[in-house]
C-alpha positions, 0 to 999 in steps of 0.5 A: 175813271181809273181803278185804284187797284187796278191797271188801267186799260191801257196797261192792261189790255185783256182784262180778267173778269167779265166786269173788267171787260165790261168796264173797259168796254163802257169807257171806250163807248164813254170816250167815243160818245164824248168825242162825238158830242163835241163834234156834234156841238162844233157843227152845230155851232158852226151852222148856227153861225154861218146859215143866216137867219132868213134861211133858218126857216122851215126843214133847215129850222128843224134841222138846227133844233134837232141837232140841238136836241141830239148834242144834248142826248148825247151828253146826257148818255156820256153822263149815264156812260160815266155813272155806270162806269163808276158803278162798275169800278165799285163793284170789281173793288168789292169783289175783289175785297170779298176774294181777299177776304175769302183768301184770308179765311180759307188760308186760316181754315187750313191752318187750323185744320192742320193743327 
């Protein structure tokens, strides 16, 4: 998720419009929330693998599925994270279109006023 016009993140580390800091908020939530589905899924994992079956009964049965059900959820979000990150990243490339244009205008304005 990178801005084509913008520095990323990294480079940049106070970005300059709300949006921007909203965005770098959202991709750092993003990353974290990915990081902690995939832990999610090793532990589960793991549990699946080393409880025996027998024991996969009762509290430690519900346990299992719903560990199952939050590693879900959790990528669901990160997915969500994404698209609006996305949506986010549009919207500052729009707006920053519109302020070239506005740029643009206002410079031609001035120059025609002074003729």
């Amino acid at each position: 998720m990178s801005k084509s016009s913008q520095p990323s993140p990294q480079s940049a580390p106070s970005a300059d419009t709300p949006l921007e800091r909203a965005l770098d908020r959202n991709e750092t939530v993003e990353k974290t929330v990915k990081q902690s589905s995939a832990e999610l899924f090793v532990i589960n994992a793991v549990l699946n693998q080393e409880i025996p079956e027998h024991v996969k009964t009762g509290d430690v049965a519900q346990a299992l599925e719903k560990t199952g059900e939050l590693e879900g959820k959790i990528q669901e979000s990160a997915a969500d994270l994404a698209h609006v990150n996305e949506l986010l990243e549009q919207e500052i490339d729009e707006r920053a279109d519109v302020e070239r244009e506005l740029a643009a205008t206002k410079a031609a304005l001035a120059k025609a006023k002074a003729k």
